[in-house]
C-alpha positions in Angstrom: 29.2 187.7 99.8 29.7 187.4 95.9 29.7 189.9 93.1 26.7 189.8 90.8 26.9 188.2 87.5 28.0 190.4 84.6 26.3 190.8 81.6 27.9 190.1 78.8 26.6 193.3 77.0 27.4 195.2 79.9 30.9 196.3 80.2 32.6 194.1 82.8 34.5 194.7 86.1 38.1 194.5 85.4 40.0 191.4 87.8 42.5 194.4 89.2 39.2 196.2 90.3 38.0 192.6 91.8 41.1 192.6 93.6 40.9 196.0 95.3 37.5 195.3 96.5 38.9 191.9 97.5 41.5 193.5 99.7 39.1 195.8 100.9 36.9 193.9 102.4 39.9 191.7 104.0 41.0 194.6 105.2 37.8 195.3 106.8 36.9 192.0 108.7 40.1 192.1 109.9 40.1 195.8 111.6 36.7 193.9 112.7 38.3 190.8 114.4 37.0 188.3 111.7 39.4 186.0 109.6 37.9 185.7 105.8 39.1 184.5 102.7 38.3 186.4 99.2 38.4 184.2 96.4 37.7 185.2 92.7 36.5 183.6 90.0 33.7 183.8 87.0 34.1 187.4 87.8 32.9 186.9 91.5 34.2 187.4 94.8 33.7 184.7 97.3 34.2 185.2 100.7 34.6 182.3 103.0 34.6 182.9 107.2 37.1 181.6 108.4 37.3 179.0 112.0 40.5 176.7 111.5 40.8 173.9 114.2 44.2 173.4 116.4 44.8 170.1 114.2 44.4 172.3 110.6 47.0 174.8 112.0 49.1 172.5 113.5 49.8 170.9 110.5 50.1 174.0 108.5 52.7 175.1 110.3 54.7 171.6 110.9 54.4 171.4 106.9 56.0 175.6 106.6 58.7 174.5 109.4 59.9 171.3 108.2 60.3 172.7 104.9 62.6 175.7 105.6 64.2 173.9 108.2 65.9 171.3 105.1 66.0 174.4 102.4 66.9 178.2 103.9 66.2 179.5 100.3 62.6 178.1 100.9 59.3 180.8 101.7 56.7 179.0 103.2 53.8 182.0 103.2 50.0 180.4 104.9 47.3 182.3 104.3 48.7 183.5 101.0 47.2 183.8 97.3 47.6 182.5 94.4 46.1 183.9 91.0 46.5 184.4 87.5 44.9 188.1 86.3 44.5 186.9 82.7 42.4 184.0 83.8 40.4 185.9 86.1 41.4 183.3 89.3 42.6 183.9 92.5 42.2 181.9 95.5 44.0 181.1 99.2 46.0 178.6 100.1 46.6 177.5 103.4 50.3 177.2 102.8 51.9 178.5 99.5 56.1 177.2 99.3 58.3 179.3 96.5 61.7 179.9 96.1 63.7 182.6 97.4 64.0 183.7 94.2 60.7 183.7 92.9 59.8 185.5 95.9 62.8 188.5 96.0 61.3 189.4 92.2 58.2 189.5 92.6 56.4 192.6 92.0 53.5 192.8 93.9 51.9 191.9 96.9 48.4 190.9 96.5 49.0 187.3 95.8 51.8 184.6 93.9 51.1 183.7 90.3 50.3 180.3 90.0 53.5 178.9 87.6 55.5 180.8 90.2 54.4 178.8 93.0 56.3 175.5 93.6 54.0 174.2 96.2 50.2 174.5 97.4 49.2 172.6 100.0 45.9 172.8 101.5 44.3 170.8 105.0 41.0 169.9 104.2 38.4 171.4 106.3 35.7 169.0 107.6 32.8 171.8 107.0 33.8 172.4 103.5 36.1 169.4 102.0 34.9 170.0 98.7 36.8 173.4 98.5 39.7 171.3 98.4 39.0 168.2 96.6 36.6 169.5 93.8 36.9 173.5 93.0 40.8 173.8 93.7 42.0 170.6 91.9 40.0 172.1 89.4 41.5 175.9 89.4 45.3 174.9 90.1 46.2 173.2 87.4 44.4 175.8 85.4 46.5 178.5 87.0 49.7 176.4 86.4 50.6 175.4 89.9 53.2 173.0 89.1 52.4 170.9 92.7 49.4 170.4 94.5 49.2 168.8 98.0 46.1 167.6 99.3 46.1 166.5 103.3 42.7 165.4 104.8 42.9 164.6 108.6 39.3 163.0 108.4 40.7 159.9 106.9 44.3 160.5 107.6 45.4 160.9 104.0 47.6 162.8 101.4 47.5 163.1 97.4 49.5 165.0 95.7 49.3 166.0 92.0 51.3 167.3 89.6 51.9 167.8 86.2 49.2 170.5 85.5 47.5 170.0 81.7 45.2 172.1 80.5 45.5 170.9 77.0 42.4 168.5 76.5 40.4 171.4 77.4 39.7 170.6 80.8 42.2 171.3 83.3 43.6 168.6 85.3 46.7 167.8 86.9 48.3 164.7 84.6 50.7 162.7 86.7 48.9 160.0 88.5 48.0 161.2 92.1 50.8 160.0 94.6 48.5 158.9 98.0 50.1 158.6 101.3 48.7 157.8 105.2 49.7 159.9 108.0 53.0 158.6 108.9 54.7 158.0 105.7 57.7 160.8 104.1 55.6 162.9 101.5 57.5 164.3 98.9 55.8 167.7 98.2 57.8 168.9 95.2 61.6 169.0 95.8 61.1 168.3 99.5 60.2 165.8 101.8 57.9 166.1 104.7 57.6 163.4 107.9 54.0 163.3 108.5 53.8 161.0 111.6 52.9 163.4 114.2 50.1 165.5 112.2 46.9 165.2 114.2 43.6 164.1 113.0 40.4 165.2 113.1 38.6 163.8 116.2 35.3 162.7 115.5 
């Protein structure tokens, strides 16, 4: 389900009305049983069904639970947004990591400005790897998401980028990509995370 394009000589939905009928229909599949995500963007809402696999959770949560169990002052929130209003953007990452103190002042509840964020990490899902690869690499370092970690099962692989740019025009993260193989220590931001026992995909 998406929004229709606006017009540009029509007036044009505001992003906090986007974000209400976002909620909404969250709200809605959920009091229905279904798990969705609402993304927006380009003034559209996208909602994607969602059907994670035992290995996609598990290594959500292993990710979450090795983190706070090295940093107390560490929120690991899955299932959480991130966005930034003036740009329009919001989308869901499988596992958003902030400080303590980021997250004790924050003012609302819908979702986690991006530069607030210190980590988004995202498991790729074999029906729809290009969520991950192509339209969030592209939107995160746009929303200022300082670190962006990137683990595919599939191939048994992480990437993490940094250093979001958007100065040529074209957002990008510009720190070369750090790649790593299930089993290495990732460093995702200021932690580290063992990755030997996260499952892969089985074919």
């Amino acid at each position: 389900m998406s929004a229709q394009p606006v017009e540009s000589i029509k007036p044009t939905v505001t992003y906090q009305q986007l974000s209400e009928y976002a909620e909404a229909f969250v709200d809605l599949a959920d009091g229905q049983g279904h798990l969705v995500r609402a993304d927006i963007a380009n003034q559209e809402i996208t909602v994607h069904m969602m059907s994670p696999s035992n290995a996609h959770g598990e290594i959500v949560m292993e990710v979450g639970f090795q983190i706070r169990s090295q940093d107390r002052d560490a929120v690991a929130l899955v299932e959480n947004r991130v966005h930034r209003p003036d740009l329009g953007l919001c989308r869901t990452a499988d596992l958003l990591v902030l400080t303590r103190e980021v997250r004790d002042q924050q003012e609302e509840e819908f979702g986690t400005l991006g530069p607030d964020a210190s980590v988004a990490v995202e498991v790729v899902s074999p029906s729809n790897p290009k969520n991950d690869h192509i339209t969030k690499l592209r939107d995160y370092p746009r929303m200022g998401v300082p670190v962006y970690v990137i683990i595919d099962p599939r191939d048994g692989t992480i990437t993490v980028h940094s250093g979001p740019d958007t100065s040529g025009g074209v957002p990008r993260y510009a720190d070369t990509p750090l790649r790593y193989k299930f089993g290495d220590t990732v460093q995702m931001g200021q932690w580290s995370v063992e990755t030997g026992k996260f499952p892969r995909y089985r074919s």
